[in-house]
Each structure stands twice: as C-alpha cells, then as structure tokens.
N, CA, C, O and CB atoms as a CASP TS submission, in Angstrom:
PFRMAT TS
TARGET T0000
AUTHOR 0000-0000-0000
METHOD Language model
MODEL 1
PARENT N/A
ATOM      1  N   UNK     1      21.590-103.657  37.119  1.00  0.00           N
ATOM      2  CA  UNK     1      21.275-105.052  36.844  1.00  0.00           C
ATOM      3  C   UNK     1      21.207-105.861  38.141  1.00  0.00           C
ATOM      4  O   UNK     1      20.561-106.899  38.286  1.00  0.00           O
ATOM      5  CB  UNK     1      22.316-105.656  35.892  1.00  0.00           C
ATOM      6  N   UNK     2      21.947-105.259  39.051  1.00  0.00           N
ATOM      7  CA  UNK     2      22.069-106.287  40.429  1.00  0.00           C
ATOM      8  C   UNK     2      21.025-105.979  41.145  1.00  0.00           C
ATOM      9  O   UNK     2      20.722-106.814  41.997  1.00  0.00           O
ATOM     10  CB  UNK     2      23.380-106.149  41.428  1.00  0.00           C
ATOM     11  N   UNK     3      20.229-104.827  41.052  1.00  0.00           N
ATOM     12  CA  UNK     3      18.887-104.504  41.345  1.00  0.00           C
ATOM     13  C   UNK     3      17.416-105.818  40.851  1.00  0.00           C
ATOM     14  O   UNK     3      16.641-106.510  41.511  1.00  0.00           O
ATOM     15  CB  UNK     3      18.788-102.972  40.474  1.00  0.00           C
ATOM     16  N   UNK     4      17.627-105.630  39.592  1.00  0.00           N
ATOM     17  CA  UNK     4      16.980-106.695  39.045  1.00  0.00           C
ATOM     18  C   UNK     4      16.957-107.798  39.250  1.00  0.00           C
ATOM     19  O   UNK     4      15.872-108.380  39.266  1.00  0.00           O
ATOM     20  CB  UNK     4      17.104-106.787  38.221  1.00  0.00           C
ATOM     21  N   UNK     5      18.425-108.633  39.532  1.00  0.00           N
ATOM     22  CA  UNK     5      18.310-109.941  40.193  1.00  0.00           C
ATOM     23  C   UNK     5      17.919-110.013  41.522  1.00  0.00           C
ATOM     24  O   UNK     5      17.306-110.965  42.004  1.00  0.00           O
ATOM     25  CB  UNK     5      19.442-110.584  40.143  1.00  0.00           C
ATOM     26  N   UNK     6      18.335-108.825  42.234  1.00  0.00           N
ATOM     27  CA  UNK     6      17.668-109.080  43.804  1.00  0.00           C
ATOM     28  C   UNK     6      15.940-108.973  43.630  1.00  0.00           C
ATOM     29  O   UNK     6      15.296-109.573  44.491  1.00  0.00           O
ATOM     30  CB  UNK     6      18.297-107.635  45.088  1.00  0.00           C
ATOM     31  N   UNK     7      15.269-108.333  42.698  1.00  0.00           N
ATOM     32  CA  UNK     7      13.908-108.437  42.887  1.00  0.00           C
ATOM     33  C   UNK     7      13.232-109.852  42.464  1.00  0.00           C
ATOM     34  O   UNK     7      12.240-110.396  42.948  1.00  0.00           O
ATOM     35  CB  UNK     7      13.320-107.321  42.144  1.00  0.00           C
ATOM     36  N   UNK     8      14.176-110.324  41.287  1.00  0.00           N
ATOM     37  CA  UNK     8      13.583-111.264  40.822  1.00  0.00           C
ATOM     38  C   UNK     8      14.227-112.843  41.835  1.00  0.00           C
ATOM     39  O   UNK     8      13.557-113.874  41.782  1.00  0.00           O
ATOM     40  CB  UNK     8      13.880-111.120  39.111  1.00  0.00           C
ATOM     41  N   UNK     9      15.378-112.800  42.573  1.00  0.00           N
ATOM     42  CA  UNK     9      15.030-113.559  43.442  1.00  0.00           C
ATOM     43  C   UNK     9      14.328-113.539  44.449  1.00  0.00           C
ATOM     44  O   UNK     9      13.875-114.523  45.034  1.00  0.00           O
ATOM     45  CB  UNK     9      15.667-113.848  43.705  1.00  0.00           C
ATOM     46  N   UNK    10      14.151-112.117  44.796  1.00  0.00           N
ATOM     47  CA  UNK    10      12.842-112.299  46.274  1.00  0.00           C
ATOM     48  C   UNK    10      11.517-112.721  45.619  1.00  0.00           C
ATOM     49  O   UNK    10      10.582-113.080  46.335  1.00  0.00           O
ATOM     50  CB  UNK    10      12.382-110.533  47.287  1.00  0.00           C
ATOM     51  N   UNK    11      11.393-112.684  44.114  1.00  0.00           N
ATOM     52  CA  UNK    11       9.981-112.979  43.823  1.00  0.00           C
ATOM     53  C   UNK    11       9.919-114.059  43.804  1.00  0.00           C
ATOM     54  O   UNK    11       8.849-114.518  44.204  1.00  0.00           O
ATOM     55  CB  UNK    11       9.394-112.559  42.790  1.00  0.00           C
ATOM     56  N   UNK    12      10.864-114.933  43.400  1.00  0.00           N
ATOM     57  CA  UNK    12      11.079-116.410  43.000  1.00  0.00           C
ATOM     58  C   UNK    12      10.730-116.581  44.659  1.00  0.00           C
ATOM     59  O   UNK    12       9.533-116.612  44.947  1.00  0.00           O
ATOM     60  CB  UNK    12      12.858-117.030  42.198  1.00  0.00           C
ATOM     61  N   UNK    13      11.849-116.708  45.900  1.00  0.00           N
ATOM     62  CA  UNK    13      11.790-117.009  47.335  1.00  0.00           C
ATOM     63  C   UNK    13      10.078-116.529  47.409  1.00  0.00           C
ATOM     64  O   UNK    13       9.452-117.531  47.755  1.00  0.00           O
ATOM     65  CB  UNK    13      13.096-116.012  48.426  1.00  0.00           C
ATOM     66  N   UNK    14       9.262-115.509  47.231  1.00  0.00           N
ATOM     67  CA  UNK    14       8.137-115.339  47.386  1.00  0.00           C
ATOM     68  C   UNK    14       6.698-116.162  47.354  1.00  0.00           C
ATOM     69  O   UNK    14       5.788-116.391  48.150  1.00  0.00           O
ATOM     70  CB  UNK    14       8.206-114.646  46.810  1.00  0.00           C
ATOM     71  N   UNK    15       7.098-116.552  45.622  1.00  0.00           N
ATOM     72  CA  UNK    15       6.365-118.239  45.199  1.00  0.00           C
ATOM     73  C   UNK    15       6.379-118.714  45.875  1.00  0.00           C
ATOM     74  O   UNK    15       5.389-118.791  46.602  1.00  0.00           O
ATOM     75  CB  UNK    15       6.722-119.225  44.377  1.00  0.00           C
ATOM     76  N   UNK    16       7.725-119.501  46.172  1.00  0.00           N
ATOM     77  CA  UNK    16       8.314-120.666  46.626  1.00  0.00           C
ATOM     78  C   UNK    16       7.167-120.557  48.183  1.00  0.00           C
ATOM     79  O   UNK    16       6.495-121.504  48.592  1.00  0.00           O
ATOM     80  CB  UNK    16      10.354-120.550  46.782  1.00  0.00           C
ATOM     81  N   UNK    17       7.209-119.181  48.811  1.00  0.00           N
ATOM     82  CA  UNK    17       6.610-119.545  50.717  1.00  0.00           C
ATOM     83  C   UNK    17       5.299-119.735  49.873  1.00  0.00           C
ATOM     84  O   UNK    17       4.775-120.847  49.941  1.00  0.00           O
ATOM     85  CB  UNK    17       6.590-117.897  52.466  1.00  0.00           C
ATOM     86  N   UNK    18       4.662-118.705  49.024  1.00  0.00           N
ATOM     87  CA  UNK    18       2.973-118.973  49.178  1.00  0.00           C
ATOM     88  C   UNK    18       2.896-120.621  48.322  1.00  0.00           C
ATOM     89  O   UNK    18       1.983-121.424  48.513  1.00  0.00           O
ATOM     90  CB  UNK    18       1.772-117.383  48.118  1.00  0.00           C
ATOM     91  N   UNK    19       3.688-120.777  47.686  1.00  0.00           N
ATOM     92  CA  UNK    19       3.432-122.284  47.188  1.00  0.00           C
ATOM     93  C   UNK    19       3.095-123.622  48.556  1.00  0.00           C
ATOM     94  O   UNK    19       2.257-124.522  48.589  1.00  0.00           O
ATOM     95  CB  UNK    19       5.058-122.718  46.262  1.00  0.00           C
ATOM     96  N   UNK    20       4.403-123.122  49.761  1.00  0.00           N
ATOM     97  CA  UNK    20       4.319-124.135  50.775  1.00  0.00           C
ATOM     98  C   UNK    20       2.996-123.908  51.330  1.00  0.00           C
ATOM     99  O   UNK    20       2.179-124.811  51.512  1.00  0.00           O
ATOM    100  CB  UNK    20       5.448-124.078  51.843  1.00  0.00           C
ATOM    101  N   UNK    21       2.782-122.539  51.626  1.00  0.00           N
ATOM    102  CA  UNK    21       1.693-121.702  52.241  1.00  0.00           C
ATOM    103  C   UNK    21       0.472-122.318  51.662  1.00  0.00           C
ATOM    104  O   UNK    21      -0.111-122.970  52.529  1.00  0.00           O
ATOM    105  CB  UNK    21       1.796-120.089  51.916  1.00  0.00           C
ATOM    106  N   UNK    22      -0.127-122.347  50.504  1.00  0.00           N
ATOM    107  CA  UNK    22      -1.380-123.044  49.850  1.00  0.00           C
ATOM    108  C   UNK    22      -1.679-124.284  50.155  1.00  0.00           C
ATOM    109  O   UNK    22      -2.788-124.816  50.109  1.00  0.00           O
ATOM    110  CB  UNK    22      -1.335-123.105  48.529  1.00  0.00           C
ATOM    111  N   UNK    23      -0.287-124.911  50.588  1.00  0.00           N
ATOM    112  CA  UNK    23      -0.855-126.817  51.083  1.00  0.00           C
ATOM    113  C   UNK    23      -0.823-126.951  52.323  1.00  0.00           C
ATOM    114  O   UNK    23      -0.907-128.041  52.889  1.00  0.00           O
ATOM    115  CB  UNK    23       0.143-128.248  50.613  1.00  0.00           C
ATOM    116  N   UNK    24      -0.656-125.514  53.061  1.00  0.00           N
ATOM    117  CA  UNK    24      -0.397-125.755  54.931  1.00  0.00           C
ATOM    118  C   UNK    24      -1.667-125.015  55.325  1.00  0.00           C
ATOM    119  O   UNK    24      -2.482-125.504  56.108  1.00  0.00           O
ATOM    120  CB  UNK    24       1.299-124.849  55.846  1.00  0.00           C
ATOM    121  N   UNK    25      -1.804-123.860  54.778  1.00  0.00           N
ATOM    122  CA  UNK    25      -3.046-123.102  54.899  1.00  0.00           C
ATOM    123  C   UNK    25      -3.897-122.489  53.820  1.00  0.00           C
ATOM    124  O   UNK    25      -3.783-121.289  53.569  1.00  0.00           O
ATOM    125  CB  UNK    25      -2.772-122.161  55.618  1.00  0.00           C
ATOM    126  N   UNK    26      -4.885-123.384  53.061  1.00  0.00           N
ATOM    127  CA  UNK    26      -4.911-122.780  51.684  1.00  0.00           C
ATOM    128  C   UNK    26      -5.566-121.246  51.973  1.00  0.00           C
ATOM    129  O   UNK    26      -5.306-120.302  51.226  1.00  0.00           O
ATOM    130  CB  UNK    26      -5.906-123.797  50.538  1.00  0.00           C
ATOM    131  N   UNK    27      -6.470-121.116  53.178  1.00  0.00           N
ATOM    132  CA  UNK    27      -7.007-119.758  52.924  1.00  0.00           C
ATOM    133  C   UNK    27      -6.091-118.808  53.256  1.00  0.00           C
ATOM    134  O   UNK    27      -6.106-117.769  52.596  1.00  0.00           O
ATOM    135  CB  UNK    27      -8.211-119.468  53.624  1.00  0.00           C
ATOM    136  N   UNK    28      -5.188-118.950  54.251  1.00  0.00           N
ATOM    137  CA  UNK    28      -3.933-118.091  54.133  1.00  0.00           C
ATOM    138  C   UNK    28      -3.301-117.243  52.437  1.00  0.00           C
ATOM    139  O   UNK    28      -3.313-116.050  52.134  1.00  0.00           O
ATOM    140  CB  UNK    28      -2.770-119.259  54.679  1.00  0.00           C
ATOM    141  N   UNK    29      -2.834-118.394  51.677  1.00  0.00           N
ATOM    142  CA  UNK    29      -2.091-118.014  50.822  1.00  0.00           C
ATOM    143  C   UNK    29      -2.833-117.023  49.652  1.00  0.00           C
ATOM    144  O   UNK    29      -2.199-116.144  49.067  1.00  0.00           O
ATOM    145  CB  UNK    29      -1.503-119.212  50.375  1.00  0.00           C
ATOM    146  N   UNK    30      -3.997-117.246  49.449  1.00  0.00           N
ATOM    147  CA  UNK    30      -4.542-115.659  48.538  1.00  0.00           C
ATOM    148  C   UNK    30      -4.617-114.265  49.222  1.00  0.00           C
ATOM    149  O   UNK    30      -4.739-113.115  48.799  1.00  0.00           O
ATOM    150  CB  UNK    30      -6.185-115.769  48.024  1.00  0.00           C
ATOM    151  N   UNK    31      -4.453-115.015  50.847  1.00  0.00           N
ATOM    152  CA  UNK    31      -5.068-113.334  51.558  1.00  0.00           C
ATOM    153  C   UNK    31      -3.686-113.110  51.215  1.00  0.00           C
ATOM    154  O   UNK    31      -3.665-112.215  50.370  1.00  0.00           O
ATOM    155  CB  UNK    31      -5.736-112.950  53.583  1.00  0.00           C
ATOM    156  N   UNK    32      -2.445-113.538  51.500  1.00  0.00           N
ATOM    157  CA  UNK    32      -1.128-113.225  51.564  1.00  0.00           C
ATOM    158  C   UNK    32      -0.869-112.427  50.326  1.00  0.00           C
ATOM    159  O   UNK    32      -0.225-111.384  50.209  1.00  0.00           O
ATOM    160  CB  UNK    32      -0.265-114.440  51.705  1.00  0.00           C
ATOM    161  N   UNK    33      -1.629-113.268  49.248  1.00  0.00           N
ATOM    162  CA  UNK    33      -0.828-112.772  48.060  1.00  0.00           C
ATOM    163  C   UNK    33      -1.601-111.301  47.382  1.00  0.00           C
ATOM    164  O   UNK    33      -1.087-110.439  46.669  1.00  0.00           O
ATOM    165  CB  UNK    33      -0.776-114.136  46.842  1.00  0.00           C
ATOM    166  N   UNK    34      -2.973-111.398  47.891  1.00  0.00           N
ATOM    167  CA  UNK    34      -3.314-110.072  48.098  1.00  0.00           C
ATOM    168  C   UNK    34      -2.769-108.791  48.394  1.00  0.00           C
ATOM    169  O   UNK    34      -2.674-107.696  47.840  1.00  0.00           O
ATOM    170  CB  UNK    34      -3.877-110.135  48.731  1.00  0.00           C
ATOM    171  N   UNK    35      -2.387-109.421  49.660  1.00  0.00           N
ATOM    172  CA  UNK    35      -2.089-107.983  50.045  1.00  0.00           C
ATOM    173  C   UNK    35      -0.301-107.782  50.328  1.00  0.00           C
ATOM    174  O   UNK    35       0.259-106.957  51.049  1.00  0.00           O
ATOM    175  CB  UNK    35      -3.078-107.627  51.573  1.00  0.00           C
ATOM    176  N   UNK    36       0.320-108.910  49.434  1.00  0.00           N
ATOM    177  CA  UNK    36       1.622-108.206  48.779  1.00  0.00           C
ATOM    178  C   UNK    36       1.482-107.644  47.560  1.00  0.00           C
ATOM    179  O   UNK    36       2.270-106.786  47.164  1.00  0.00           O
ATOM    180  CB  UNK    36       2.724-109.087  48.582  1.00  0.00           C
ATOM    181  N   UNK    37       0.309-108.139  46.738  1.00  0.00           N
ATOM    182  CA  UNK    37       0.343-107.369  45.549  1.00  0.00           C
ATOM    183  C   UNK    37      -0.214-105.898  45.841  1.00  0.00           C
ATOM    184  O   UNK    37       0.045-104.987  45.055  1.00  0.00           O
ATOM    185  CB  UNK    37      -0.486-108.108  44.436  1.00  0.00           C
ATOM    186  N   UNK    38      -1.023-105.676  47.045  1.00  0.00           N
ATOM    187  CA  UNK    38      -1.747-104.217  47.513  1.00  0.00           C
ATOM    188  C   UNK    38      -0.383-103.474  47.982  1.00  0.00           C
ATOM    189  O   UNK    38       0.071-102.432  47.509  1.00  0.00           O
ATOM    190  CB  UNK    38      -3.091-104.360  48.998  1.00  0.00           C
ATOM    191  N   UNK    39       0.195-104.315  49.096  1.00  0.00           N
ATOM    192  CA  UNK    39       1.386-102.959  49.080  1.00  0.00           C
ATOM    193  C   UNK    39       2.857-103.144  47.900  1.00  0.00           C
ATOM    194  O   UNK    39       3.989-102.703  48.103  1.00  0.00           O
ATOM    195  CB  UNK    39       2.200-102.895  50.999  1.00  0.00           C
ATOM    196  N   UNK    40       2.471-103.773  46.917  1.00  0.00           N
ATOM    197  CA  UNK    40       3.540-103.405  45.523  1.00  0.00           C
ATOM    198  C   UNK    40       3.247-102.277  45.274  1.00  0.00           C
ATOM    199  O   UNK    40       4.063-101.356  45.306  1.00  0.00           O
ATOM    200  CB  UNK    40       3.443-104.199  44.101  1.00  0.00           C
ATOM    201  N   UNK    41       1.328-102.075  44.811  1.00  0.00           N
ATOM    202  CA  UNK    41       1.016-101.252  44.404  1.00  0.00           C
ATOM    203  C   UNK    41       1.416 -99.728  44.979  1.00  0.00           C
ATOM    204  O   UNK    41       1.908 -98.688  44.541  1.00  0.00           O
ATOM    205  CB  UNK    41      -0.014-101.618  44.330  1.00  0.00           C
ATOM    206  N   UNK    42       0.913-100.237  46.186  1.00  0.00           N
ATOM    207  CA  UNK    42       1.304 -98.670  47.081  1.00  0.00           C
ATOM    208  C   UNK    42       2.533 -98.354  46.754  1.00  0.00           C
ATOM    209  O   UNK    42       2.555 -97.224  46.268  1.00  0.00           O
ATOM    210  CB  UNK    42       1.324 -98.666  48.817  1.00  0.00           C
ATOM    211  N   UNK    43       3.577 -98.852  46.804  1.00  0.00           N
ATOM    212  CA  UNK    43       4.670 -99.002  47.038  1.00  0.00           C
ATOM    213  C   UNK    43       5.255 -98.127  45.515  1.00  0.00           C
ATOM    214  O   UNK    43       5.870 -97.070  45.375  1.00  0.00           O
ATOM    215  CB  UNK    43       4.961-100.609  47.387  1.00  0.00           C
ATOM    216  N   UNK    44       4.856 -98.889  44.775  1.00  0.00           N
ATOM    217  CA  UNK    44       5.101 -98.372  43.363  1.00  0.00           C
ATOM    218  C   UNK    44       4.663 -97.051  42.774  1.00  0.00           C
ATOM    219  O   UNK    44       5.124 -96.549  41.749  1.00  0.00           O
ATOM    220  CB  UNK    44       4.568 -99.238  42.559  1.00  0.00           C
ATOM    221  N   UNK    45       3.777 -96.581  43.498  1.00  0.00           N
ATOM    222  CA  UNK    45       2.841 -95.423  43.265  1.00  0.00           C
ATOM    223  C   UNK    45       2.642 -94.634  44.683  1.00  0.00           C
ATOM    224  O   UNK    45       1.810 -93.814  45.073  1.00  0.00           O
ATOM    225  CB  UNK    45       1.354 -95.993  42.662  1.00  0.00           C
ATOM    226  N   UNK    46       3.660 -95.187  45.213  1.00  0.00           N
ATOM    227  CA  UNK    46       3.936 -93.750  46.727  1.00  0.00           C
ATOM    228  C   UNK    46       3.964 -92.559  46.202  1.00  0.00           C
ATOM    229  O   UNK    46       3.134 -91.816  46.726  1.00  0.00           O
ATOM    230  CB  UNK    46       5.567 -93.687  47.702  1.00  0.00           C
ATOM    231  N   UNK    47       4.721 -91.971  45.196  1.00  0.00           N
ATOM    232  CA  UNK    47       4.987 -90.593  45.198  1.00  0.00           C
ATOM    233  C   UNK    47       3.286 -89.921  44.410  1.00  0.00           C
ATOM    234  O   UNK    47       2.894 -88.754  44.422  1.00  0.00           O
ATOM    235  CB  UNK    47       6.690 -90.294  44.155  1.00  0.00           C
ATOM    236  N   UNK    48       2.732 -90.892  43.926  1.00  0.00           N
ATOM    237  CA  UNK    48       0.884 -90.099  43.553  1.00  0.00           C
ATOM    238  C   UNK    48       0.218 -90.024  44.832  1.00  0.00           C
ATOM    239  O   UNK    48       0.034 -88.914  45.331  1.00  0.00           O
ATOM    240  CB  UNK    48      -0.414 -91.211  42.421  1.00  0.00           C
ATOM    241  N   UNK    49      -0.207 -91.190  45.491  1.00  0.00           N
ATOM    242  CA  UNK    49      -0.875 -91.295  47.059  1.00  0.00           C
ATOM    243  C   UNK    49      -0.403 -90.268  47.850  1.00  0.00           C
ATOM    244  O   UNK    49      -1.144 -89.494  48.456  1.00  0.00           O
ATOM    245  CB  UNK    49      -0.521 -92.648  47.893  1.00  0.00           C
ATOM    246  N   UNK    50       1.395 -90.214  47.874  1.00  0.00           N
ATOM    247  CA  UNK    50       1.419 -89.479  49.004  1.00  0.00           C
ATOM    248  C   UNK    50       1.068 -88.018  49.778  1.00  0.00           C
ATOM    249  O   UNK    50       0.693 -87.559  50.857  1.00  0.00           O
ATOM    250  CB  UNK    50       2.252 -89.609  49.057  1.00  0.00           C
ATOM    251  N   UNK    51       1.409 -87.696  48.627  1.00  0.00           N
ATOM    252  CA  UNK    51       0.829 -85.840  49.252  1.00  0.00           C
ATOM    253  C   UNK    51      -1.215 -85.870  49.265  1.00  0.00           C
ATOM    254  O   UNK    51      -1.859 -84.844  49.484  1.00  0.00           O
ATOM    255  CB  UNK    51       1.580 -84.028  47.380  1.00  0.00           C
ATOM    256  N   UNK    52      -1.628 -86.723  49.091  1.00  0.00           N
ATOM    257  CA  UNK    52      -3.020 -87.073  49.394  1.00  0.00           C
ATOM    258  C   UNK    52      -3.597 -87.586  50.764  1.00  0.00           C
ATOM    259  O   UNK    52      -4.533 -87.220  51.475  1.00  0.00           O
ATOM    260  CB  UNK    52      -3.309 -88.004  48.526  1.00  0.00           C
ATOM    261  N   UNK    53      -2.585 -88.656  50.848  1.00  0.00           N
ATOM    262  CA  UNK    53      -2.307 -89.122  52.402  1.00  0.00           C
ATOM    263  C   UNK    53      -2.285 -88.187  53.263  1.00  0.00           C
ATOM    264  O   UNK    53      -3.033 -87.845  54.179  1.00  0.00           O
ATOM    265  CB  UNK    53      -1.082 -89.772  52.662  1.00  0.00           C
ATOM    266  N   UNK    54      -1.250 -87.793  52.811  1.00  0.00           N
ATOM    267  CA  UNK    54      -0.723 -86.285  54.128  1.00  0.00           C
ATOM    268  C   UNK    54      -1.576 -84.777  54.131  1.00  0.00           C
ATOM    269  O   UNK    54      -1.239 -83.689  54.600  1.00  0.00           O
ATOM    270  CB  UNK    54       1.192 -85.589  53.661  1.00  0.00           C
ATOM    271  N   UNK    55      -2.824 -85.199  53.402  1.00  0.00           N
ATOM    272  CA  UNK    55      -3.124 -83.754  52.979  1.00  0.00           C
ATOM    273  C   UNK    55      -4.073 -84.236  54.065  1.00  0.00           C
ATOM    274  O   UNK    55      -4.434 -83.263  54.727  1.00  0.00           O
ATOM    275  CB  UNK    55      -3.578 -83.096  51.267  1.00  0.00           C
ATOM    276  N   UNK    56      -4.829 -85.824  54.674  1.00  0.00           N
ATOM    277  CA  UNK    56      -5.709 -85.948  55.460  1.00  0.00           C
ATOM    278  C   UNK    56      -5.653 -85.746  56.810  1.00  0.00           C
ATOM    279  O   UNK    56      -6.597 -85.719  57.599  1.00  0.00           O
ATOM    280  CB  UNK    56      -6.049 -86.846  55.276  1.00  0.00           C
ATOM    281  N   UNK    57      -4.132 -85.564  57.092  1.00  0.00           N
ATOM    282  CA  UNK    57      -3.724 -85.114  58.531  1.00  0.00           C
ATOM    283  C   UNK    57      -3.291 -83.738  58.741  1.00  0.00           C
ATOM    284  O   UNK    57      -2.714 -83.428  59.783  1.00  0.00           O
ATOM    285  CB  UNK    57      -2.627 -85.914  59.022  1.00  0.00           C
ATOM    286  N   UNK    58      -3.596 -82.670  57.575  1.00  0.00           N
ATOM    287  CA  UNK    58      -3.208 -81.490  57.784  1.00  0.00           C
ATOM    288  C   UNK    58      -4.730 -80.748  58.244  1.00  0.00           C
ATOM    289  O   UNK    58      -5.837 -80.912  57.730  1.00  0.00           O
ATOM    290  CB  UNK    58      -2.390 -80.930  56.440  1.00  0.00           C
ATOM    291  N   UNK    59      -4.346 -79.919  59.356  1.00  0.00           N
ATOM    292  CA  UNK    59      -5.004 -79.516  60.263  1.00  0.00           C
ATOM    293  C   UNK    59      -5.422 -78.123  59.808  1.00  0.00           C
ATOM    294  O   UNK    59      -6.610 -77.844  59.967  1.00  0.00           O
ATOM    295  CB  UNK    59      -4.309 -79.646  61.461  1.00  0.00           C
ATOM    296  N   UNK    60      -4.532 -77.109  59.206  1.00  0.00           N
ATOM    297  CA  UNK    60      -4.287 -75.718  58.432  1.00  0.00           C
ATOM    298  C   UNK    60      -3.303 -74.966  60.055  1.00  0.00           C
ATOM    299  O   UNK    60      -3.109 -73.755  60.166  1.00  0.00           O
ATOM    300  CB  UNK    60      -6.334 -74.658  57.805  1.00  0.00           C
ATOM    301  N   UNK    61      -2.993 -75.639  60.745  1.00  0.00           N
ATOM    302  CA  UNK    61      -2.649 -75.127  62.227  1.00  0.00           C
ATOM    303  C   UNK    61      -1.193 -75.209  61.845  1.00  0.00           C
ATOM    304  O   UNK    61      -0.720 -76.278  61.462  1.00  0.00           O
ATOM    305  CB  UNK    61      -3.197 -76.125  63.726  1.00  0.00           C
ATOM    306  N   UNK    62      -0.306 -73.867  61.958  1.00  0.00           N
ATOM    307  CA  UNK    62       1.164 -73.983  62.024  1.00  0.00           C
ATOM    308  C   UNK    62       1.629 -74.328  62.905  1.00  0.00           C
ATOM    309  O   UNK    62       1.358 -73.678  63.914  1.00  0.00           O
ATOM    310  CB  UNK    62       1.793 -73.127  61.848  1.00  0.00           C
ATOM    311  N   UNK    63       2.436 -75.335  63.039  1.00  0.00           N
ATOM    312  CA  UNK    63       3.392 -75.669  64.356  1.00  0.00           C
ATOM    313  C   UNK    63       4.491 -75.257  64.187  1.00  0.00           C
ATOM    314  O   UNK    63       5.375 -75.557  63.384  1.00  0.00           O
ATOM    315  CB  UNK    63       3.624 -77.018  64.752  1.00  0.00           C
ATOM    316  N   UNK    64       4.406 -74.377  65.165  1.00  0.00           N
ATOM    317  CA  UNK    64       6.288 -73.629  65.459  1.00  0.00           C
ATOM    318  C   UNK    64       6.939 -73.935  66.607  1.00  0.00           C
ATOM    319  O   UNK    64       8.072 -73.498  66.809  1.00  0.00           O
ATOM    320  CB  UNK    64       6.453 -71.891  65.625  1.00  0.00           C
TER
END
C-alpha cells in the first residue's frame, strides 16, 4: 500500500509541475507529458522490449 501512495503522490507532484509548466511554457508541457507517458510505457513493459533491445547489439561473437 505504501507503494501506491508513493506513486500516486509523485503523480499528483507531476500535475502540479506540468500545470505550472503550461502557463510558463505552453509548448514545453505536452512535449513533457509525452514523453513521461513514453517512458511509463517502456518502463512498464521492460521485460517484453527487452530481450529485443539486446538482441540488436548481439554480434553472434563470444567474448571470453
């Protein structure tokens, strides 16, 4: 449960900057909120992406 309140206050503190953010820089605050919602996503769905990711830097070369 103490998990849950820490997410749901960083989301609340989150609003709160892009809210200031929209009347200081409005084009700022969608790119912002973009691309916290892009790395939620990642974030949330690391363990599908990842062995895909890493499959683009495998060479077939053993390093010993």
């Amino acid at each position: 449960m103490r998990a849950h309140r820490m997410l749901l206050f960083s989301l609340i503190l989150l609003a709160a900057v892009y809210a200031v953010l929209l009347f200081v820089a409005p084009v700022a605050a969608p790119i912002g909120a973009l691309l916290t919602a892009a790395g939620l996503v990642l974030v949330s769905t690391r363990y599908a992406w990842r062995p895909k990711f890493l499959a683009l830097f495998e060479t077939g070369e053993a390093v010993c």
